[in-house]
Structure formats: structure tokens, C-alpha cells
C-alpha positions as CSV (number, residue, x, y, z in Angstrom):
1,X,26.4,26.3,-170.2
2,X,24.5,23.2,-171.4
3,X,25.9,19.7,-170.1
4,X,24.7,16.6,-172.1
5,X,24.4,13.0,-170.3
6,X,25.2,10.0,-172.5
7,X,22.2,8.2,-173.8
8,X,22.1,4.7,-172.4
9,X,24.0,2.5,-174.2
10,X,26.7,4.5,-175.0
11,X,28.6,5.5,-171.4
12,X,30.5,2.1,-170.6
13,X,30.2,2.6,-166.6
14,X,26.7,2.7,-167.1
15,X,26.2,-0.3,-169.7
16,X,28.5,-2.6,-167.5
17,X,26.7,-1.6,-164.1
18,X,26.1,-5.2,-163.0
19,X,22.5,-5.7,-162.1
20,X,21.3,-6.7,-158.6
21,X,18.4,-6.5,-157.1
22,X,19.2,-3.5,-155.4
23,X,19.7,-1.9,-158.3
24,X,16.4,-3.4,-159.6
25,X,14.2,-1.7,-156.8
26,X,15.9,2.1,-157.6
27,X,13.3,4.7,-159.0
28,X,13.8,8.4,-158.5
29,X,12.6,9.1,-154.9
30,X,15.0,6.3,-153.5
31,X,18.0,7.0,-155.9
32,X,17.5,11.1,-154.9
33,X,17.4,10.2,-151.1
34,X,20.8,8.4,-151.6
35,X,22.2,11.0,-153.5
36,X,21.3,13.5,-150.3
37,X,23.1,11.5,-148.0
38,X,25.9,10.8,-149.9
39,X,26.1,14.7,-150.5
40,X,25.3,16.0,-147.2
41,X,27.2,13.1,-145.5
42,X,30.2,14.4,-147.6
43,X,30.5,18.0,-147.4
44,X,29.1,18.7,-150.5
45,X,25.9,21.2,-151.5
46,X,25.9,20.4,-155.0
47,X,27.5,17.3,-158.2
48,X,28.1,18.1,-161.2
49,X,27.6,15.8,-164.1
50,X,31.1,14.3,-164.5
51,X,30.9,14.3,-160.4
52,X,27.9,12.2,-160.9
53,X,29.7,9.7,-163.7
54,X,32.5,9.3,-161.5
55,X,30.4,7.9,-158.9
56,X,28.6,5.9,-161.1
57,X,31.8,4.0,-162.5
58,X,33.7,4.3,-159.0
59,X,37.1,3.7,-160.5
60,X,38.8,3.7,-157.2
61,X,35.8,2.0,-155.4
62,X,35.8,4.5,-153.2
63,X,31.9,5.5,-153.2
64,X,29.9,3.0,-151.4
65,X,27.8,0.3,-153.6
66,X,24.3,2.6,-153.0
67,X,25.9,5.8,-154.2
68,X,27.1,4.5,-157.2
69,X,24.1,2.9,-158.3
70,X,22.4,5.7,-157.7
71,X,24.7,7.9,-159.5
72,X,24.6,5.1,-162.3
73,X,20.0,5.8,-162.1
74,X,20.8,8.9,-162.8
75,X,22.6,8.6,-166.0
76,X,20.5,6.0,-167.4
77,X,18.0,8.7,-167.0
78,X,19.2,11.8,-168.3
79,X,15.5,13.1,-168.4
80,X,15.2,12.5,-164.6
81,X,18.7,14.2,-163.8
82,X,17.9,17.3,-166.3
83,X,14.2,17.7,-164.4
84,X,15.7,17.4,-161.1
85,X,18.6,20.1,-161.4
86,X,16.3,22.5,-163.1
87,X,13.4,22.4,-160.4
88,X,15.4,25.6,-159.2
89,X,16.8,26.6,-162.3
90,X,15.2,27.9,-165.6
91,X,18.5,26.2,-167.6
92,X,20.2,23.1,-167.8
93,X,23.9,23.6,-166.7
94,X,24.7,19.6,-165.1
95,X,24.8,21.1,-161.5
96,X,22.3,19.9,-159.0
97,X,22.2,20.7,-155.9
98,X,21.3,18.3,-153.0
99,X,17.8,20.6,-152.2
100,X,16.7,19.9,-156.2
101,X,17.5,15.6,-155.0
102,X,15.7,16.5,-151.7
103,X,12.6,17.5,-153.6
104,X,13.0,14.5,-156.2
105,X,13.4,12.4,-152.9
106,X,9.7,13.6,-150.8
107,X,8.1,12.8,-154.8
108,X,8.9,15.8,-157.1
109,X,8.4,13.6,-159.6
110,X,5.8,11.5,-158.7
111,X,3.1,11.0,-161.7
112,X,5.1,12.8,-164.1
113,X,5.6,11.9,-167.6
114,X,9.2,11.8,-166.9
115,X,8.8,8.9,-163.6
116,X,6.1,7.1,-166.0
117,X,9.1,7.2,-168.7
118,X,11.7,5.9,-166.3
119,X,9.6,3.1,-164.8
120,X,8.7,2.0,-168.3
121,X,12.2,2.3,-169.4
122,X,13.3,0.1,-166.4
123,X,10.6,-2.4,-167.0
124,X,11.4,-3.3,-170.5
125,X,15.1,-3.2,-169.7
126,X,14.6,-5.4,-167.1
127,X,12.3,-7.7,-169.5
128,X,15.0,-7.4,-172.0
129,X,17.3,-9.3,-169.5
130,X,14.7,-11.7,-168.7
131,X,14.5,-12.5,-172.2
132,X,18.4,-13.2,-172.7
133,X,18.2,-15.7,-169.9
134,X,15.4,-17.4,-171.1
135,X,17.1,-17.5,-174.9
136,X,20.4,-18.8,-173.1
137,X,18.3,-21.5,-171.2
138,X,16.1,-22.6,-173.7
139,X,19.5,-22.5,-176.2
140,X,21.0,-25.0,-174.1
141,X,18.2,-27.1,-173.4
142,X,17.4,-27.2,-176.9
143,X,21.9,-28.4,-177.9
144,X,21.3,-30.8,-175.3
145,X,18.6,-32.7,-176.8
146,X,19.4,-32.4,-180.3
147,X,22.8,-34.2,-179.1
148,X,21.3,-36.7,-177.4
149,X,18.9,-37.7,-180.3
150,X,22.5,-38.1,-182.5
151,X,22.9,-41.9,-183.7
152,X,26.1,-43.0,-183.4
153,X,27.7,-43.5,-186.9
154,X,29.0,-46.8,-187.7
């Protein structure tokens, strides 16, 4: 059975994750590690891929703030989540168990073409937010003096 994350953009939890700084600082090794705990702390040997977007949108608000941004890492990279629960399987099936994030966690991924994809992925989204500010900003700035050089009509 083949499981298919949503590309980013199109799962709302994901796309209204706010953005902290947190959140800024997660790569794979850090987002796995949490993953491990939250897992192990929990019972659990193994999340599925609806598991995974459950804790990532935390409807109930029951997953602590970490977990779910974590979770939310994960979908945003579907690449990283597919390489990480097959490192024990030959197939994708959208179970991972918490050894596969263990190994993701100690660098599994480390100088991979699928961490360099992820960092760049982050770094231009991050840029792209950058860029809205400074449009919004500048925007302002810009209706402010404009109004101020306004004659008064007589």
C-alpha cells in the first residue's frame, strides 16, 4: 500500500502552521528526535501518515507545541518523511516506525540530496516571508507619503 503526503500548499494544517522561531530552527535530525520522544514517551512504536497530520493540525490541542511542529516538518517534506520510513523498508506504505526517526535523528540524512532539498526549501520559504513583510512595510511607508504630499483642494 502506497500513502501519498500533500504537497505543500495544499494541506490547510500545514499552510496555516503559524511560524515561530522554533519552527524556523527545525531540520530533520531535531524534528526526528522529537518525533522519538513523543512516540516512545507515548506508547507507541510506530505513526502512520494521517497519525502524523493529526499531530500536525492538533485539533484538540492535545499534542504539545514541539510535536506538532514537528509533525507539521514532516509534511512539508514529504521527501524527508518517505526516505525516513523506508530506511527499513524497500516500499513506501506511510508507517514509520520510531527506529527509522531514531536514525533520521543521529544524521541519516545528513548530506543527502533530500536534507540539501529541505534546507533549500526552508530557506526560500522563509525568504518568501521576508519578502511579504518588507512589501507590506515598504507599502505603507510608501501610502503614507504619498498622502502627506496631497494639497488640500480649495
Amino acid at each position: 500500500m502506497s500513502v501519498t503526503l500533500s504537497p505543500i500548499g495544499q494541506n490547510p494544517a500545514v499552510q496555516n502552521f503559524s511560524t515561530s522561531k522554533f519552527e524556523e530552527n527545525l531540520n530533520i535530525a531535531k524534528s526526528s528526535q522529537i518525533l522519538v520522544d513523543y512516540l516512545k514517551g507515548n506508547g507507541k512504536s510506530a505513526i502512520n501518515a494521517d497519525e502524523l497530520s493529526k499531530l500536525a493540525s492538533n485539533p484538540g490541542g492535545d499534542a504539545p507545541a514541539d510535536v506538532s511542529a514537528a509533525a507539521a516538518y514532516m509534511l512539508r517534506h514529504p521527501d524527508v518523511y518517505t526516505a525516513i520510513e523506508t530506511h527499513d523498508v524497500a516500499g513506501a506504505d506511510g508507517l514509520s516506525g520510531f527506529w527509522n526517526f531514531e536514525w533520521a535523528a543521529q544524521g541519516g540524512l545528513s548530506g543527502t540530496s533530500i536534507e540539501a532539498v529541505a534546507m533549500m526549501s526552508d530557506a526560500f520559504d522563509r525568504a518568501i516571508t521576508k519578502s511579504a513583510q518588507v512589501t507590506e512595510i515598504t507599502t505603507d511607508k510608501k501610502a503614507g507619503l504619498d498622502a502627506s504630499k496631497q494639497r488640500a483642494q480649495n
